[in-house]
C-alpha positions in Angstrom: -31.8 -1.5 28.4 -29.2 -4.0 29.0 -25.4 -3.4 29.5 -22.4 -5.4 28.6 -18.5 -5.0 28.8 -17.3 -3.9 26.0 -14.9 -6.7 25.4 -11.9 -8.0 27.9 -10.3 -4.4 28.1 -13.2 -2.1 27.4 -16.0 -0.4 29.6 -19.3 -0.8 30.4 -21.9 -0.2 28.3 -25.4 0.0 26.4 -26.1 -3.0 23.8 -27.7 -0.3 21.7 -25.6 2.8 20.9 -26.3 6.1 19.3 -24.6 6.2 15.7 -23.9 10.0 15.4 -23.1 10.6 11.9 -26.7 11.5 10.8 -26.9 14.4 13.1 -23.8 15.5 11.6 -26.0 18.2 8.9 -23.5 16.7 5.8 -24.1 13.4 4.3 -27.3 12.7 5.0 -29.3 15.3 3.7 -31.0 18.0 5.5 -30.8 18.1 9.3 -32.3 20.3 12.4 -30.1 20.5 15.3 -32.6 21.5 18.0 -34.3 18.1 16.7 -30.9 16.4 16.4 -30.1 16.9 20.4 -33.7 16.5 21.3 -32.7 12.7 19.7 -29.7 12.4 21.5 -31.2 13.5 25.0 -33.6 10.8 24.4 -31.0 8.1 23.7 -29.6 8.9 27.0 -32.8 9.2 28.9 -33.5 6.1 28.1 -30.8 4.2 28.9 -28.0 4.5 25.9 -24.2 5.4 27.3 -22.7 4.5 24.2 -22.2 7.3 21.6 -20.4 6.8 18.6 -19.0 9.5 16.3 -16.0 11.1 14.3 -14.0 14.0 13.8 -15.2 13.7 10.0 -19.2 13.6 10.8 -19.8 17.4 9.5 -16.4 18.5 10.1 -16.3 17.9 13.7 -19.9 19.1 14.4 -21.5 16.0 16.0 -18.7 16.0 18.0 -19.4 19.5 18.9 -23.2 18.3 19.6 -22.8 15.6 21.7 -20.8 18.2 24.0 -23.4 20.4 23.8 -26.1 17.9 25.2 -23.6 16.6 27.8 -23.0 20.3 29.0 -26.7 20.7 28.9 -27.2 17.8 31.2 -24.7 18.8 33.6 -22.4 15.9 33.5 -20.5 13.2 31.6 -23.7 10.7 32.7 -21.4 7.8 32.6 -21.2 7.8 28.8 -18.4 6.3 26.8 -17.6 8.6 23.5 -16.1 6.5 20.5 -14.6 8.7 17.8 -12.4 8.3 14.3 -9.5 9.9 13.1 -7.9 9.5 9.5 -9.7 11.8 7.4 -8.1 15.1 7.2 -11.2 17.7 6.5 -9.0 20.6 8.6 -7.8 21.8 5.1 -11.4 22.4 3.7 -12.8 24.0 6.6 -14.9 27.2 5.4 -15.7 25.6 2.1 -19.4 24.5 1.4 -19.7 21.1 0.5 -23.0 18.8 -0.2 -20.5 15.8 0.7 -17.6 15.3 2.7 -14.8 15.3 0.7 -11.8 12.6 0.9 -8.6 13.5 2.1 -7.3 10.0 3.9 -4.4 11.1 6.3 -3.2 8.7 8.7 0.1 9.7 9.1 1.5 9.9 13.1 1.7 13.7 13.1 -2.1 14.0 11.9 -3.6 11.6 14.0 -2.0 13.0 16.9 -3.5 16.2 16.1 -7.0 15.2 15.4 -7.5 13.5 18.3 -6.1 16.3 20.4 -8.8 18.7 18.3 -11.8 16.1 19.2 -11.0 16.0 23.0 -11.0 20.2 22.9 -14.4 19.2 20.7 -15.6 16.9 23.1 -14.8 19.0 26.2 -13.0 16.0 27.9 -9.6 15.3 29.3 -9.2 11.8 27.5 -10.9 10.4 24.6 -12.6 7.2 25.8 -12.3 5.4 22.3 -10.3 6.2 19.9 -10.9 5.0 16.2 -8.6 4.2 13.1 -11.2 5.4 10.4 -12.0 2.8 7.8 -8.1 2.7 6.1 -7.4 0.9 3.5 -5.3 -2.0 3.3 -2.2 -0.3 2.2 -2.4 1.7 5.0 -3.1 -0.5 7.6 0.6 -2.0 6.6 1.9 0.9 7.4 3.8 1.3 10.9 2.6 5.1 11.4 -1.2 4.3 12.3 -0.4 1.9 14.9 2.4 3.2 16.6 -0.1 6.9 16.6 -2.4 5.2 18.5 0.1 3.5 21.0 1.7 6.8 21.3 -2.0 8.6 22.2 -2.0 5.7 24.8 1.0 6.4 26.8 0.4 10.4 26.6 -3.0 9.5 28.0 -5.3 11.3 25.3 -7.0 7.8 25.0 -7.8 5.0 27.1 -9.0 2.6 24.6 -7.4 2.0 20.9 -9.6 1.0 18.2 -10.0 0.3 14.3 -13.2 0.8 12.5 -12.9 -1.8 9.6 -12.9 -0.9 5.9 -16.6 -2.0 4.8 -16.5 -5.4 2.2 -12.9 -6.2 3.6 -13.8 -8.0 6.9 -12.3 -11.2 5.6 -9.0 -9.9 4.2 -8.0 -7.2 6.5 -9.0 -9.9 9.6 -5.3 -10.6 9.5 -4.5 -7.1 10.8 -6.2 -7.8 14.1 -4.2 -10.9 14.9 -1.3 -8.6 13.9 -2.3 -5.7 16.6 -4.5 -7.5 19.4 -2.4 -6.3 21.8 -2.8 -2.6 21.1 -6.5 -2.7 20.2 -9.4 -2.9 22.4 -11.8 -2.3 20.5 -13.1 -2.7 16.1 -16.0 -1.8 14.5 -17.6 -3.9 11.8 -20.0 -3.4 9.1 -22.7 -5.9 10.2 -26.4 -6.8 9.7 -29.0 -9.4 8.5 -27.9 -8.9 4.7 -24.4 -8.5 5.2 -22.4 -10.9 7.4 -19.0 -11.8 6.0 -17.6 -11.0 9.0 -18.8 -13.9 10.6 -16.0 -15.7 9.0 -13.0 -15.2 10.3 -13.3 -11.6 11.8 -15.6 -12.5 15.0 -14.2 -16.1 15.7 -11.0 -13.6 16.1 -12.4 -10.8 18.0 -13.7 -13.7 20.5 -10.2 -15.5 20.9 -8.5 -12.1 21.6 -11.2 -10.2 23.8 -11.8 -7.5 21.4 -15.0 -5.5 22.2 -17.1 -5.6 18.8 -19.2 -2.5 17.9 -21.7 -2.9 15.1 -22.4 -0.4 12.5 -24.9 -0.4 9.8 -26.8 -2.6 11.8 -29.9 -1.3 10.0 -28.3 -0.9 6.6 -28.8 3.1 5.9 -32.2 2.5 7.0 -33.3 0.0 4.6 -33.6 -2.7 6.8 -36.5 -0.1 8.7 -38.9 -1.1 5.6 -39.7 1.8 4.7 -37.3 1.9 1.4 -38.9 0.4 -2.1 -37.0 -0.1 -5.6 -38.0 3.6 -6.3 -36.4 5.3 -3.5 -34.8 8.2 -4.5 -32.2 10.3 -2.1 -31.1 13.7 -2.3 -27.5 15.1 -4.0 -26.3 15.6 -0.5 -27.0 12.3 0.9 -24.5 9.4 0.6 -27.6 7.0 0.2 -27.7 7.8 -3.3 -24.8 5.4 -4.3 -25.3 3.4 -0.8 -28.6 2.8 -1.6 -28.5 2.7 -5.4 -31.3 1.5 -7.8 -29.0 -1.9 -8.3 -28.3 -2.0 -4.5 -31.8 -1.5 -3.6 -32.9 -4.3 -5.9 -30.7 -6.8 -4.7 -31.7 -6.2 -1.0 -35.2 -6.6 -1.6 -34.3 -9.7 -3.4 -32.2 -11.1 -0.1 -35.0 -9.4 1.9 -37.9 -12.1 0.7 -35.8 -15.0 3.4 -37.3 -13.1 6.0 -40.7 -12.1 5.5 -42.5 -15.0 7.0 -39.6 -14.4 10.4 -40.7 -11.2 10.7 -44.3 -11.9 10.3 -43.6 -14.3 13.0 -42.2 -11.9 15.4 -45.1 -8.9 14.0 -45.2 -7.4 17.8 -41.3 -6.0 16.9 -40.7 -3.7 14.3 -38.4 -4.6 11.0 -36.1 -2.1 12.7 -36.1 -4.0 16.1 -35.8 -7.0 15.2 -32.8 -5.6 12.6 -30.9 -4.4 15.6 -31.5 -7.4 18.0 -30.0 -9.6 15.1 -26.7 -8.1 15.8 -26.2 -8.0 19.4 -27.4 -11.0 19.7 -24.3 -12.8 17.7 -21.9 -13.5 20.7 -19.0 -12.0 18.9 -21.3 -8.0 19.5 -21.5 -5.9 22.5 -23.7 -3.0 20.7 -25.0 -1.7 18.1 -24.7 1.7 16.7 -28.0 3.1 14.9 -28.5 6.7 14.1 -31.7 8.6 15.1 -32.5 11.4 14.2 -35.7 12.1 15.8 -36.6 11.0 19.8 -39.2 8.6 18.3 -36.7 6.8 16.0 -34.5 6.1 18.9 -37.2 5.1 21.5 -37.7 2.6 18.3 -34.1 1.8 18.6 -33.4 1.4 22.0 -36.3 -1.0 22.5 -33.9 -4.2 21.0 -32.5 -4.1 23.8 -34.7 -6.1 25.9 -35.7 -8.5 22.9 -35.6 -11.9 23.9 -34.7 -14.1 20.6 -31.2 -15.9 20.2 -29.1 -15.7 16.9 -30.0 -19.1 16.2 -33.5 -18.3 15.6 -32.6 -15.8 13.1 -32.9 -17.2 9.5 -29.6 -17.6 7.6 -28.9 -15.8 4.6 -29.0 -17.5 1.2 -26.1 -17.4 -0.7 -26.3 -14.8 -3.8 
């Protein structure tokens, strides 16, 4: 495993992550949590101490299982926790859902609160990251989210401030970056071989100002795995089943054909591996955030890592 600074302000830490929203039991069909933390020790047996989550992920309970493990383990193991706050699910707590439902809340009073609820979650004193949760434009103009998070700042409920972008808007919320470089550490992009707009004006941006990069959907919902055909089907109570619709599905396959002969090339490194490596290794990314939900996926995972091949060598993406 290898270890980078998590931009000019942020801390040290893994170039592959744990994405923690698949252990969450809603969203992504069924789960097992005695298999879900049986992934996560993994992850940190071998190396990870990056975990990113949210207060939304099952209504706080992969927060509530990632304290769990770290209690188990009888210390903080020098992990850095990244959470998100903006979706206000406290309302609907009690009632069964398949999905999580939407309630967007990123008013100062709220996001205050949540992230005072996912440090009594977490069992910590501070969170280390702290997350503006995919907001729309129109609420990314607002004053209210920003001066929240400075706010959290000087109380000391967070040492680093950060904004997970709205996915298909990394070109025209990039401006809100250069707006707020000061306050933010850290964003999180949607990012991977078949989706790269953010190369355009969000990265050269994150690299002027210093700003640690997170990756997420580095493996596309687990297409990019190979293990998803044009007749994949997903369950009512996974988000896949408009993520990773029949029209979706066909146009990735489509994009996917580029790559065949790279990743017959590089046959000693899974689809999955060689996914992941893609991302870190664009100088703008410090890690990347895949979800496992079994040891073996992750041991999968964390083996990008150490993959030796530049984003040059990568093959570009066709245009559509």
């Amino acid at each position: 495993m290898k270890y980078t600074k998590l931009g000019k302000n942020g801390p040290l830490i893994s170039t592959i992550g744990f994405g923690a929203w698949g252990i969450s039991g809603r969203d992504w069909g069924k789960t097992d949590d005695a298999k879900s933390k049986a992934a996560l020790h993994q992850a940190l047996d071998s190396g990870v101490t990056f975990i990113d989550t949210a207060d939304v992920y099952g209504s706080g309970h992969s927060e509530e299982l990632i304290h769990d493990v770290l209690k188990e383990r009888g210390n903080k193991d020098n992990v850095i926790i990244a959470t998100k706050a903006g979706n206000n699910f406290y309302p609907f707590l009690g009632e069964k859902h398949k999905t999580t439902p939407g309630n967007p809340d990123y008013s100062k009073k709220h996001l205050i609160f949540a992230a005072e609820q996912s440090i009594r979650r977490l069992g910590v004193d501070a969170l280390d990251i702290l997350q503006l949760h995919s907001p729309d434009s129109s609420i990314l103009e607002k004053d209210e989210p920003w001066e929240a998070m400075e706010t959290l700042k000087q109380q000391g409920k967070i040492k680093h401030a950060g904004w997970s972008v709205q996915s298909f808007m990394e070109t025209e919320q990039a401006h809100f970056l250069e707006e707020h470089h000061d306050l933010l550490d850290v964003i999180q992009v949607r990012y991977n071989l078949l989706e790269r707009e953010a190369e355009k004006k969000l990265f050269p941006m994150a690299v002027k100002y210093g700003t640690g990069v997170i990756v997420r959907i580095p493996i596309l919902f687990g297409f990019l795995t190979g293990k998803f055909s044009r007749h994949s089907k997903f369950g009512e109570d996974d988000h896949r089943r408009f993520n990773l619709s029949p029209e979706k599905l066909e146009k990735y396959l489509a994009q996917l054909e580029n790559f065949k002969p790279f990743f017959n090339k590089h046959d000693q490194f899974s689809m999955a591996q060689l996914s992941l490596r893609f991302c870190i290794s664009h100088p703008a990314c410090h890690t990347a955030i895949p979800g496992g939900k079994t040891p073996q996926q992750v041991i999968e995972n964390v083996a990008a890592s150490d993959i030796e091949i530049k984003y040059e060598d990568f093959p570009r993406l066709r245009p559509d």
